[in-house]
C-alpha positions in Angstrom: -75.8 26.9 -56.0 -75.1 30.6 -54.9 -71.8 32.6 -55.3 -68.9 30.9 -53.0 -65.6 32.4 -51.8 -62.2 30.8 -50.5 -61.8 30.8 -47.3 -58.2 28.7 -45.7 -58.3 26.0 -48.3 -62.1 25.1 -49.3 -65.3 26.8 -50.4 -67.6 28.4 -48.5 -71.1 30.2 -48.6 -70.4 34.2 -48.6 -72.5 34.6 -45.5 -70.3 32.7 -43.6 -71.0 35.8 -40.6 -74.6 34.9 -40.7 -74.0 30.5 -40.8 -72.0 31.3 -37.7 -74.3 33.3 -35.8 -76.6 30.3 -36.5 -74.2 27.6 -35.2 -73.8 29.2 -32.0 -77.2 29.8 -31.6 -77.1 25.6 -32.2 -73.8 24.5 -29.9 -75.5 27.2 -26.8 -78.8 24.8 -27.4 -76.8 21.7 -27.5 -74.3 22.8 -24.3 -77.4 23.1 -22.3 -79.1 19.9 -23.6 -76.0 17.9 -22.6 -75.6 19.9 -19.4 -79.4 18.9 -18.0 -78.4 15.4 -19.0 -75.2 15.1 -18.1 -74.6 16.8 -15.1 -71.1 16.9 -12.9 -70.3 14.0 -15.7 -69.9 15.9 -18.0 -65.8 16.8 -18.2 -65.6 18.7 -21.2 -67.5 19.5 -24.9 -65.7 19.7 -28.0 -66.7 20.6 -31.9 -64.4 18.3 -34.0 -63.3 18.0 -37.3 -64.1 20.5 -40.2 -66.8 22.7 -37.5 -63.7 22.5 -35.3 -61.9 24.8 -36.7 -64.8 26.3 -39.6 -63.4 24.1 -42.3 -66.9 23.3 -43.1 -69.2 23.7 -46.2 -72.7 24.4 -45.5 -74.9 21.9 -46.3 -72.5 19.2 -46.8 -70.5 18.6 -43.7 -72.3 17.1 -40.6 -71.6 18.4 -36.8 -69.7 16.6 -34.9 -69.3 16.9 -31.0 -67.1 15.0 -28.5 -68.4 14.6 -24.7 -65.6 13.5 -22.2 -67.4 12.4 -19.1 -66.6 10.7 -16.2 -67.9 7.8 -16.7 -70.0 5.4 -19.5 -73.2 7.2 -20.6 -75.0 7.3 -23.6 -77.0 10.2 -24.9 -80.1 10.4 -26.4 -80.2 10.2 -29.7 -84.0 11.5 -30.1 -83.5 14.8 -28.4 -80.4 15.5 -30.3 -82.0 14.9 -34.0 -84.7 17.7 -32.4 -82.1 19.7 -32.3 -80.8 18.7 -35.6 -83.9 19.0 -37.5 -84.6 22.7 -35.9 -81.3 24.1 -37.1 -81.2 21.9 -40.3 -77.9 20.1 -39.6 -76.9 16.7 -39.0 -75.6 16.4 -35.4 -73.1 13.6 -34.0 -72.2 13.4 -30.6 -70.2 10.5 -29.0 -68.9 10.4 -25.6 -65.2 9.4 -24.2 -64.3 8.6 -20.8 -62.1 11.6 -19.6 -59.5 8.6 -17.7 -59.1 6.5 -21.3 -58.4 10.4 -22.8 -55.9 10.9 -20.7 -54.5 7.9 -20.4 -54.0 7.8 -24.0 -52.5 11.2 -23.5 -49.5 9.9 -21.4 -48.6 6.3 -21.9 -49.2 6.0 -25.6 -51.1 3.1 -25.6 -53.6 1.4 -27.6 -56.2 1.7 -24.9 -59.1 3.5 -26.8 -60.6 3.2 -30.4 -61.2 6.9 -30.7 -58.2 8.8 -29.4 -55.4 7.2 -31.0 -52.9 9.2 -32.3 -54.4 10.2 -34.9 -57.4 11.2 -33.4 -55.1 13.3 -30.9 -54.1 15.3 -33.8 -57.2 15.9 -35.5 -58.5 16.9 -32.1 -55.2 19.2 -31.4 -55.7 21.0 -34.9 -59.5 20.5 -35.5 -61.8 21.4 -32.4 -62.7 23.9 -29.8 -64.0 24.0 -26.4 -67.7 24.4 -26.1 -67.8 23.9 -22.3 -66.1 22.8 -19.6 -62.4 22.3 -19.1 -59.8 23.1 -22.2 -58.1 19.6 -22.5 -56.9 20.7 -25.9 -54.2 22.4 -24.4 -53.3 19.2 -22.4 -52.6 17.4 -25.9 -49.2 17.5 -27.0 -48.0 19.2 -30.2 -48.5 17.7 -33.5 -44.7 17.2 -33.8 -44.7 15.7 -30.7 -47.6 13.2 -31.8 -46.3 12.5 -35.0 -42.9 11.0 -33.5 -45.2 8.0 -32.0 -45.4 4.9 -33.9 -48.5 5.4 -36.4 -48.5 1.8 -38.5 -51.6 0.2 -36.3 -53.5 2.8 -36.7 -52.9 3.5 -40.6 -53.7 -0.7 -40.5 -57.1 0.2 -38.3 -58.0 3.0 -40.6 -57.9 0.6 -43.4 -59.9 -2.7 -41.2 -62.2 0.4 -40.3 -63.2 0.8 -44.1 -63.3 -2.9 -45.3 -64.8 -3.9 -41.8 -66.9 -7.1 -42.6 -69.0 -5.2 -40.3 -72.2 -3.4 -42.4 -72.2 -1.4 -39.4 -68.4 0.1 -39.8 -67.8 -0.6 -43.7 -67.6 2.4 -46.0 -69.3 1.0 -48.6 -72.3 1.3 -46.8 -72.2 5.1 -45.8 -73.5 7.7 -48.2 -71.6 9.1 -51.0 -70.0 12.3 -49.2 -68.6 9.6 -46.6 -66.7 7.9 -48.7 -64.4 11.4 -50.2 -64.3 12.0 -46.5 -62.6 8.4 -45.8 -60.6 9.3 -49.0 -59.0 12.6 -47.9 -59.0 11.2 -44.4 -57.0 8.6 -45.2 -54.6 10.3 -47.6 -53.7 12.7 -44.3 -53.2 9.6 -42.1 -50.7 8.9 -45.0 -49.0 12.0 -44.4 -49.0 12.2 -40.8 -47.2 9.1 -41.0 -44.6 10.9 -42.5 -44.6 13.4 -40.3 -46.2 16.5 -42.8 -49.2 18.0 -41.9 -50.9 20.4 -44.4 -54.5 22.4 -46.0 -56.9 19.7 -47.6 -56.3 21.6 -51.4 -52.2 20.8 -50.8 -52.5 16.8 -50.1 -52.1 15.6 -53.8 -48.8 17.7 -53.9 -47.6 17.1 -50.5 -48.4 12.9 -51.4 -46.1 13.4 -54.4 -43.3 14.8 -52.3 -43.6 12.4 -49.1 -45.4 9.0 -50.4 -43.8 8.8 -54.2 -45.1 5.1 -54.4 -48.3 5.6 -53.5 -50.4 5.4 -56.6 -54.0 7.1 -55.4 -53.1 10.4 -55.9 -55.3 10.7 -58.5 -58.2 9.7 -56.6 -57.4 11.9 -54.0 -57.6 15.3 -56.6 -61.3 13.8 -57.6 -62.3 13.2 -54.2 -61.1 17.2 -53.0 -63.0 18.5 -55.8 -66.3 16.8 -55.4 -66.0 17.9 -51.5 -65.6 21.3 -52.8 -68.0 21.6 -55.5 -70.7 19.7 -53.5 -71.4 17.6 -56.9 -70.6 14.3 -54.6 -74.1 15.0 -52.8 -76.3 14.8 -56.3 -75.1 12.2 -58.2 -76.1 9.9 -60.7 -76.6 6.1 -60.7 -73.6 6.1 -62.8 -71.8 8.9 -61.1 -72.1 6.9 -58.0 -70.8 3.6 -59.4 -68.1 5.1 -60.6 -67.0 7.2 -57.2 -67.4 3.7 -55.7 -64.9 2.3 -57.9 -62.5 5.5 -57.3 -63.0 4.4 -53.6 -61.8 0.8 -54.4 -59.0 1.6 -56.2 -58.1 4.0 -53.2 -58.5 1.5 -50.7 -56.3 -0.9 -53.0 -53.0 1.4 -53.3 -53.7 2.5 -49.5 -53.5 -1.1 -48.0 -49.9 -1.7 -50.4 -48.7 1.7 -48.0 -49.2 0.0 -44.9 -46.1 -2.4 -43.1 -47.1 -3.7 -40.5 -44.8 -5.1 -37.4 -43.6 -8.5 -37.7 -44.0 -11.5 -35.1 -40.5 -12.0 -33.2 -40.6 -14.9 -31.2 -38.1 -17.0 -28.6 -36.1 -20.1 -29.3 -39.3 -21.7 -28.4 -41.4 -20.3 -31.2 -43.6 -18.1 -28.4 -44.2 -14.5 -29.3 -42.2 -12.1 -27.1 -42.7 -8.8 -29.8 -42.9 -7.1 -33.1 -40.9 -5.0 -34.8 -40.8 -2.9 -37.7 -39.1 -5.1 -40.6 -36.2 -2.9 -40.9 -35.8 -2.8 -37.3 -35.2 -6.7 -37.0 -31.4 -7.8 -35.6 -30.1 -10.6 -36.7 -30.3 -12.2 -33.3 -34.3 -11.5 -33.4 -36.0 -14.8 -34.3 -39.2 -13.9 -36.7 -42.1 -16.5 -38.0 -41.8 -17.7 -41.9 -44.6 -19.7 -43.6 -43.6 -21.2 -46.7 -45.9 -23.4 -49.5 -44.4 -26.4 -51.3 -46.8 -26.7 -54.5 -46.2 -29.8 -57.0 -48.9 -31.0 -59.1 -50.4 -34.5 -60.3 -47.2 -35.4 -62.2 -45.1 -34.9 -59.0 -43.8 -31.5 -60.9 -42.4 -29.1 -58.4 -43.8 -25.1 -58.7 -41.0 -22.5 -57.9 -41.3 -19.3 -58.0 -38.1 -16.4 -58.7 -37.9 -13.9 -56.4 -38.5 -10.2 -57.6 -34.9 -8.6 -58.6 -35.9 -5.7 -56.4 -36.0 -8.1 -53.3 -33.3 -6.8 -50.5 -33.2 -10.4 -49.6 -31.6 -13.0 -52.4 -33.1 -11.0 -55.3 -33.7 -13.0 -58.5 -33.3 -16.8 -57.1 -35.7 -19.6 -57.6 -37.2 -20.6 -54.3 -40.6 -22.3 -53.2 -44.2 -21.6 -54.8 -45.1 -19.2 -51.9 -43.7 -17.8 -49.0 -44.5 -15.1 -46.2 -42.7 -13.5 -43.1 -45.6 -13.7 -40.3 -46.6 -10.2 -39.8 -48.6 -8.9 -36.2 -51.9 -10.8 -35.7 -51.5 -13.0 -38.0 -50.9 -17.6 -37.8 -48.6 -19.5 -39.9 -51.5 -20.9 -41.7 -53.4 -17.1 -41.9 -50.4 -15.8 -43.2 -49.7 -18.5 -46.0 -53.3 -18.5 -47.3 -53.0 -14.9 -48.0 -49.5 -14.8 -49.2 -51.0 -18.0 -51.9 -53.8 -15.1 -53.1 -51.3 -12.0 -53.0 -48.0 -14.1 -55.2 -49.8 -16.4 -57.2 -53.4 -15.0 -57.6 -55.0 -18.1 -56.0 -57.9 -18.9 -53.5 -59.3 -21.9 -51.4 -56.0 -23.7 -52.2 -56.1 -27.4 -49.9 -53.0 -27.1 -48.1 -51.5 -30.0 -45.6 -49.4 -28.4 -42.5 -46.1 -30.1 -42.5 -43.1 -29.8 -40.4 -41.5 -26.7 -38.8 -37.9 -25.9 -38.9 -35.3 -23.6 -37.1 -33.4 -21.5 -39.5 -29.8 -19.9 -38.3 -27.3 -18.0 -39.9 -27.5 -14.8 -41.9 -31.3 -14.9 -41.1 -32.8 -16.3 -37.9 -36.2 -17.5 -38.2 -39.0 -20.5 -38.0 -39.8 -21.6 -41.5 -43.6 -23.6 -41.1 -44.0 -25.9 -44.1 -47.0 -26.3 -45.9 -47.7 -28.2 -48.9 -50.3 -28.4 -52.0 -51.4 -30.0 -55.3 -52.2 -27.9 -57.7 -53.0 -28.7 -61.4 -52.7 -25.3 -63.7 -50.6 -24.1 -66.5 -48.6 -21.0 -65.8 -51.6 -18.8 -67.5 -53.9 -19.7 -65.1 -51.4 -17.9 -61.9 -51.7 -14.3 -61.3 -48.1 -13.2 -60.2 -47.6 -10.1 -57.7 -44.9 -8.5 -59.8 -43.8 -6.7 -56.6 -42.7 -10.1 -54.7 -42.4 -12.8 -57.6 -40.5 -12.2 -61.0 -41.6 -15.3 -62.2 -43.2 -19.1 -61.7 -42.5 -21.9 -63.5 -42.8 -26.3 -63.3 -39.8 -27.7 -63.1 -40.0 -32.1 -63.5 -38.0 -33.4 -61.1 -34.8 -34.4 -62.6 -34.7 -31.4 -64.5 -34.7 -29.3 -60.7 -32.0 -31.1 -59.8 -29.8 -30.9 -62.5 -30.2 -27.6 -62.9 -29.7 -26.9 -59.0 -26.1 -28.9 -59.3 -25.5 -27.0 -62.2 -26.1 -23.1 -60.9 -26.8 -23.7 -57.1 -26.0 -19.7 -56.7 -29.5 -19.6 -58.8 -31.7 -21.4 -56.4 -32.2 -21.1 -52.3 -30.5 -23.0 -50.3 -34.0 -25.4 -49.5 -34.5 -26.0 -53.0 -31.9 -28.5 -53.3 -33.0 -30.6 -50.7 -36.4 -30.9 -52.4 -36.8 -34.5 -52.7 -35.9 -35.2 -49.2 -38.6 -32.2 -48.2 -41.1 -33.7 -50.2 -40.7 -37.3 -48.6 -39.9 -36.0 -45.2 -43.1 -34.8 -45.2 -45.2 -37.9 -47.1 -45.5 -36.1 -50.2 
């Protein structure tokens, strides 16, 4: 594989002089390629990510370039795999309307899939100017950046990867893509924190910032096999296993992300979101709650996690969710039903909605279910529920007479929920 040398914080080929005398031979090719197509569209020419700022490993990274132009254009793509194929590299050029740049730039918004805020800093740390006019230097600092609201795009990086889309899912790239989408993705973590720092120092810097965040480990596998180059010759094996290291990434990522939750008016119509620890007790938010009995008319409750800020350790109903951005009452409970109790395709009848007030201000939508299972056949999210259990009928409201501190308030109007709602 040749002798290597560290240069900033990855491996590189010792001729790194020469490889760059070669890759400006390539972007002086390419700048007048896109020129003669171009023209006076053409705003500005960037290199962007690890050829950016020479972060790259020679025959491993692929070159990517950024054309802002005036307005929509594509490029094509035959001309620039000539070019690829001459200088042995895998070129990637995409174009962004200079307005939507920066628009992005000054109002923040969600305008563009490209330049989010993210992508603002990657560009503001990872690219150079190529040709025409230097809009790195219109991009705020990092700091700056990093101040902004980053929880949609940490929740697009993660629909990005699982896209149902072959086109956009990870799982379909090559091997080398998916460490990329695994270092990536740990940074997005970090920037979300407000730390930037070297590809070699994210495990630590994870540690330190995200101490919940259980992918580290991943992370440290997916750095080396970027460095070593091992990730672009592996076995059958090799690559099922790297697969799974991408899964169980994915799976500790998606428990990082909180989204934004629906706030609504006294009329149940969306007028917000806001960040859960954000919400005043004047905000009205969405609820979706499942009401589970079985054949016997037994009712399933489940006991809230002891770690729960809200009534920690009472018994309330089978299933419930706070509605979070994008999501319905009925989206919401059917993934809440396969996050708490491990359960899919669960038949469930919409029943009434009702206005909570007090302490907490929200809309409760009720759904109901019949389920027939013993306990051992529900798979319990340890984070959320401490524990399920059937209660018969009388027993429930005994028991709720007995020790009401133990139970929710809605659990002792059970029966008149139940036939309320024709159950």
């Amino acid at each position: 594989m040749g002798s290597y040398l560290e240069i900033n914080d990855t491996l590189c080929i010792t001729n790194m002089d020469t490889h760059r005398s070669q890759l400006k031979q390539m972007e002086r090719a390419l700048v007048k390629l896109l020129r003669k197509k171009l023209g006076k569209n053409l705003v500005s020419l960037l290199a962007v990510g690890s050829y950016g700022n020479y972060d790259f490993i020679d025959g491993y990274s692929d070159y990517d370039v950024m054309a802002l132009v005036r307005s929509a254009v594509n490029i094509s793509e035959t001309e620039i795999d000539k070019l690829s194929k001459k200088y042995s590299i895998d070129i990637q050029c995409y174009t962004t309307l200079d307005a939507d740049f920066n628009n992005r730039i000054k109002n923040n918004n969600q305008a563009t899939r490209f330049i989010g805020n993210l992508g603002l800093i990657k560009l503001k740390k990872q690219s150079r100017i190529l040709y025409g006019k230097n809009v790195i230097k219109l991009i705020p600092e990092v700091k700056k950046i990093i101040q902004r609201d980053l929880t949609n795009e940490l929740q697009f990086e993660y629909e990005h990867a699982t896209s149902a889309n072959p086109g956009w899912n990870i799982f379909n790239r090559e091997p080398r893509k998916w460490i990329n989408y695994i270092i990536n993705m740990s940074n997005c973590l970090l920037l979300s924190k407000g730390v930037t720092v070297k590809k070699k120092n994210i495990p630590g810097a994870l540690a330190k910032c995200c101490p919940n965040f259980l992918g580290i480990q991943y992370v440290k596998k997916a750095i080396l096999l970027r460095q070593t180059k091992k990730v672009l010759n592996l076995s059958k094996i090799e690559k099922n296993n790297l697969k799974k290291t991408l899964q169980l990434f994915l799976e500790e990522y998606k428990k990082t992300i909180k989204p934004k939750i629906i706030i609504v008016d006294k009329n149940d119509k969306i007028i917000g979101h806001k960040k859960r620890e954000d919400v005043k007790q004047k905000d009205i938010y969405r609820v979706s709650a499942l009401w589970v009995q079985n054949s016997k008319g037994n009712i399933l409750l489940a006991q809230r996690a002891f770690n729960k800020s809200h009534d920690p350790g009472k018994w309330g109903v089978a299933v419930a969710g706070t509605n979070d951005q994008g999501e319905t009452y009925e989206s919401n409970i059917i993934k809440e039903t396969e996050e708490e109790i491990g359960l899919k395709n669960v038949k469930i009848i919409k029943g009434e909605k009702i206005r909570y007030t007090g302490k907490h201000n929200f809309f409760s939508q009720r759904f109901f279910a019949t389920i027939d299972k013993p306990i051992s056949q529900f798979k319990i999210q340890k984070s959320e529920v401490a524990a399920i259990k059937w209660f018969k009928r009388k027993e429930l409201s005994k028991k709720v007479k007995a020790h009401p501190e133990r139970f929710l308030k809605s659990i002792g109007n059970f029966e008149e929920i139940f036939k309320k709602n024709n159950q």
